[in-house]
N, C-alpha and C positions, 0 to 999 in steps of 0.2 A: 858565809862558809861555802868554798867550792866545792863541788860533786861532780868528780867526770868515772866515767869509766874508759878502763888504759886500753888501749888503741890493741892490745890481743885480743878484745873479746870479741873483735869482729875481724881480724883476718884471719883467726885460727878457722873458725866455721868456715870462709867462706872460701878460703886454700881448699877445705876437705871436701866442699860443697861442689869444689868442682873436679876433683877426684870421682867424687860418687858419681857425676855426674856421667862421666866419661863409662863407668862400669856399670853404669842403669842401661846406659843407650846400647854397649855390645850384647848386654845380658836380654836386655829387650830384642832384639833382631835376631840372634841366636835362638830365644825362646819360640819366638812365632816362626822361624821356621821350622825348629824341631816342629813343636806342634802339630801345624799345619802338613808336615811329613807324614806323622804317626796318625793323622787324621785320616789322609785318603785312605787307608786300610782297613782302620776298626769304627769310622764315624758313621760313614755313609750306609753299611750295612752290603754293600756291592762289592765285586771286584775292580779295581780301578782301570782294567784295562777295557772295559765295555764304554768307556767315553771317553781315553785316553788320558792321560796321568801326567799331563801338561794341564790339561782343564781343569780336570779334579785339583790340581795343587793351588792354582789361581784360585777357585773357589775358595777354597779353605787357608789358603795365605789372608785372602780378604776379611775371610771370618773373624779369623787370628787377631790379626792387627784393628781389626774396629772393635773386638771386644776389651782386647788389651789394652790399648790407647782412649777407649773410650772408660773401662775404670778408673784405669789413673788420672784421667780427667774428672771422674766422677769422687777419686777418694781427694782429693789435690781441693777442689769445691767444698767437700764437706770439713775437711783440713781450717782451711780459711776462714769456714761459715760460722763452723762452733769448734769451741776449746774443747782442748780435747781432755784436759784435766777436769774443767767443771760441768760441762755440758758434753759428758762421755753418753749417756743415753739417748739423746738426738740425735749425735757424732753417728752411732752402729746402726739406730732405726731409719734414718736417711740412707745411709750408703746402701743396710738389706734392702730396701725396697727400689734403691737408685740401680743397683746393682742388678735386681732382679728384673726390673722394666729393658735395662738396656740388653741384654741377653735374649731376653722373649723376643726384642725388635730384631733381635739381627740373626736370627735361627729363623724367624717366621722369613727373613731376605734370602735367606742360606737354602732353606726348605724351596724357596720359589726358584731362584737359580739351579738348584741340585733336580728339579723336576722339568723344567723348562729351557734352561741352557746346557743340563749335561744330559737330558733327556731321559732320565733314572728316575724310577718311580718309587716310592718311598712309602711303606705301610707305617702305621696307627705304631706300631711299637717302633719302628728303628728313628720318628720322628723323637718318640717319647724319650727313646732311650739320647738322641740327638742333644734336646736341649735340659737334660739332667748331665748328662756329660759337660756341657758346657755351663752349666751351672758349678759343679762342682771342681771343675779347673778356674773358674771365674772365681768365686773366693775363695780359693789356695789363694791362686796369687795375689789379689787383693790384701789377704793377710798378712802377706808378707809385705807389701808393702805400705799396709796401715803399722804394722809391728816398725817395720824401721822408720817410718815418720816420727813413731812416738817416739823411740832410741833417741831421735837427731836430735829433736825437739826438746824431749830430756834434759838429752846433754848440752844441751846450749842454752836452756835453764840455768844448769847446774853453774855452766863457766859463768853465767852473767852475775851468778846470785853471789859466789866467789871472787868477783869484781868487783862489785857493789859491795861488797864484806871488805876486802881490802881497800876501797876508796876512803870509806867510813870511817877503817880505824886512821888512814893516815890523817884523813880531814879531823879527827876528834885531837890524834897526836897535836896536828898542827892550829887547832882551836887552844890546847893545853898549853901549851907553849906559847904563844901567844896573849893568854888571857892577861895579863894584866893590860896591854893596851885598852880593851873593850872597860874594862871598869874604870881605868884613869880617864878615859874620856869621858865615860857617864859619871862619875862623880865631877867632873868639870864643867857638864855641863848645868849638875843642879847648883852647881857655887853661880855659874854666868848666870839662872834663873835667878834666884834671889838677890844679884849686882843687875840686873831689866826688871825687876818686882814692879818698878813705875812705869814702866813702859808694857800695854797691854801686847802691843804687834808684838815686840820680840819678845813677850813670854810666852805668847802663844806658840810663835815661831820654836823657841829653844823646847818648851815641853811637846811637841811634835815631836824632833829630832831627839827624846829623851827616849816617847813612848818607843821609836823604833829602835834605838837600841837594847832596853828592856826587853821585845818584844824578838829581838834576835837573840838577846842572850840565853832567854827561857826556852828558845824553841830549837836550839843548835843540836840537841841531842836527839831532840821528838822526829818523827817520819812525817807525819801526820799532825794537822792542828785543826779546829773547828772554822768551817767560813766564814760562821762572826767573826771571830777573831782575825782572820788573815783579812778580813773587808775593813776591819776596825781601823789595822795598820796600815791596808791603801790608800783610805784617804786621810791619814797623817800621811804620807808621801806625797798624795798630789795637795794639801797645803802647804805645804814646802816648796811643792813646784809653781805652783801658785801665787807662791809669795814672791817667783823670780820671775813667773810671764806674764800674773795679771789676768785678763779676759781674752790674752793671745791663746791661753790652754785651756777646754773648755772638756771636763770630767763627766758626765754621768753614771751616777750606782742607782741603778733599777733592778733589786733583786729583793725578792718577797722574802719575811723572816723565817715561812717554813721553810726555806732549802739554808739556813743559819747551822742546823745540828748535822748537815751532811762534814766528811771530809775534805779536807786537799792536801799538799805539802807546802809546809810552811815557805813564806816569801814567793808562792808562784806567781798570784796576782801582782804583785809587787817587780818581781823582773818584768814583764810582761810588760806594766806598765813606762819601767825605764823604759826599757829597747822603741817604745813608741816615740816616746821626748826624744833620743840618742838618736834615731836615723830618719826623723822626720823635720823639715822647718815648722819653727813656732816662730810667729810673727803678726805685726797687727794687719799685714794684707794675706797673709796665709796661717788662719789659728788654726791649730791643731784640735782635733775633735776626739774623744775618745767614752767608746761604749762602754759598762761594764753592766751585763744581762747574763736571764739564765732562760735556756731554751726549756722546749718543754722533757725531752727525753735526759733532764736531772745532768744538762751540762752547761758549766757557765761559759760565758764566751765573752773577749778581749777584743774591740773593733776600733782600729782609728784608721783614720781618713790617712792617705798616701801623698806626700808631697816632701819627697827624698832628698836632703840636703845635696849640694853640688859638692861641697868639701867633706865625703861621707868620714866619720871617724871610722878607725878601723875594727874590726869586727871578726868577733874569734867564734859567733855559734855557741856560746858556751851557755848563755842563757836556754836560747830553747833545746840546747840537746839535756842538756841538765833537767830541766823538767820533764822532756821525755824518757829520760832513762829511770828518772825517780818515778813515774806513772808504772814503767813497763815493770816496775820490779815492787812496786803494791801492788798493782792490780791484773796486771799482764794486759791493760787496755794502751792505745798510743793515743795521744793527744792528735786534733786535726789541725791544719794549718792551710789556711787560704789566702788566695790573693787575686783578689777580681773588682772590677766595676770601681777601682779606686779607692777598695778597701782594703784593710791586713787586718785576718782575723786570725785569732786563736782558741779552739775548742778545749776547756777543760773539763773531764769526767767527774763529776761531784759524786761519791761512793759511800758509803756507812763504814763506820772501822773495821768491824763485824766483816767486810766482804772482801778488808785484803787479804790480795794473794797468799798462799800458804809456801 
């Protein structure tokens, strides 16, 4: 069963992404110079014409823009760092304290330039009163900019979640309509078992290719299935494959039975697997090799050796974006994907039911 999500959920954001983007940059530049205007007059505590109000502006343009630019680097980090849906109290105690480090550094710069480049001396109160001033215009706007992160972010929840809703029903429509194929083949192939009963290879062979359609029929409606289960049906697929390349395809499953009750989506290991045989030579001077392990930080990982067919078949992405959009929209986690040293790897997130996404 295919799972895509329609090709709006990612040009709508990212049209508007660069809309915003254009009105962050004027708002930004407009900001720090008001600012840094209204500064020389009621910051410094002086009149601006005792070191000239060409200096004083440079001071305080400076101010402006490293405090400013340096939030939104600081909220943009903690953005990326933690969720901001589940790990919102790290999200706020990171940025107060990020927020409040970068301020103190660049008031205590502001303090030594305002005394020493504009030769203005500066009492115990107009210092104090200096960087509480710049504290509390530093998370206004921070606010407003952690407030519209969470908006975008939101909303772009929302359209995916809305995508992923309408892929679903079309993909069930089109499982329902379809169903009698998937049962006319598996009841055909228990009739072809029992006409091979004497023949051990091809019953093994045909009750393989039975369990996985069984094992797709039950699972087409679930999100989620247990990794016994989805490892049970991997290697019924690489006996299959097996039975076509012999000791040219060479499998390993090294995964302990505790990580067995974690989750996945059903058939990930399984494409995974394909796409390795599909774009790689299997051959008895080039066997293909393929890992299937679980790291320690609860993710399994898909590794085969690289050695890319000349006559590549052609290739739609459909595999691994389908597993990543079904990841992003359980868990909000992405799957990794590497390519080094003559390896293709693929990191899958092993999760508890209990911890998808809401």
């Amino acid at each position: 069963m295919k799972e895509m999500v329609p090709d709006y959920i990612h040009c709508i954001p990212e049209a508007e992404s660069k809309q915003n983007r254009k009105w962050e940059y004027f708002i930004r530049i407009a900001g720090i110079i008001i600012i840094s205007a209204i500064s020389v007059f009621v910051d410094y505590g002086y009149s601006h014409s005792e070191a000239g109000f060409v200096k004083c502006l440079l001071v305080s343009v400076i101010r402006t823009a490293l405090i400013w630019n340096g939030s939104m680097a600081i909220i943009q980090y903690g953005i990326n760092r933690f969720s901001m849906f589940r790990e919102t109290l790290k999200l706020i105690v990171f940025q107060v304290l990020s927020l409040s480090v970068l301020v103190l550094l660049v008031e205590a710069a502001e303090i030594f330039m305002v005394e020493n480049y504009l030769n203005v001396t500066l009492g115990h109160a107009s210092r104090v009163t200096l960087i509480i001033g710049s504290l509390i215009i530093t998370f206004m706007i921070s606010s407003l900019y952690a407030s519209t992160s969470f908006f975008i972010e939101w909303k772009e929840n929302l359209l995916r979640t809305q995508a992923l809703e309408q892929a679903n029903l079309e993909a069930r429509y089109d499982a329902l309509r379809n169903q009698v194929n998937p049962h006319f083949l598996f009841n055909s192939l228990n009739t072809l078992l029992m006409l091979v009963s004497d023949n051990p290879v091809a019953s093994r062979y045909v009750e393989s290719i039975s369990e996985i359609m069984r094992y797709m029929l039950q699972s087409q409606d679930k999100e989620v299935v247990s990794l016994e289960s989805e490892l049970k049906i991997a290697r019924e697929y690489v006996y299959i494959q097996q039975s076509r390349f012999g000791n040219k395809l060479n499998v390993d499953f090294n995964v302990p039975e505790k990580y067995f009750h974690y989750a996945i989506p059903p058939l990930a290991i399984q494409m995974l697997l394909e796409n390795s045989i599909k774009h790689n030579i299997v051959s008895k001077e080039d066997p293909l090799t393929i890992r299937v392990y679980v790291l320690e930080k609860h993710s399994i990982i898909v590794e085969n050796t690289i050695k890319a067919k000349i006559d590549k078949e052609p290739s739609t992405g459909v595999g691994l974006e389908n597993i990543r959009n079904r990841y992003l929209h359980l868990t909000g986690k992405d799957i990794v994907i590497n390519q080094e040293e003559g390896k293709f790897t693929v990191m899958l997130p092993l999760f508890e039911k209990s911890s998808e996404k809401p």
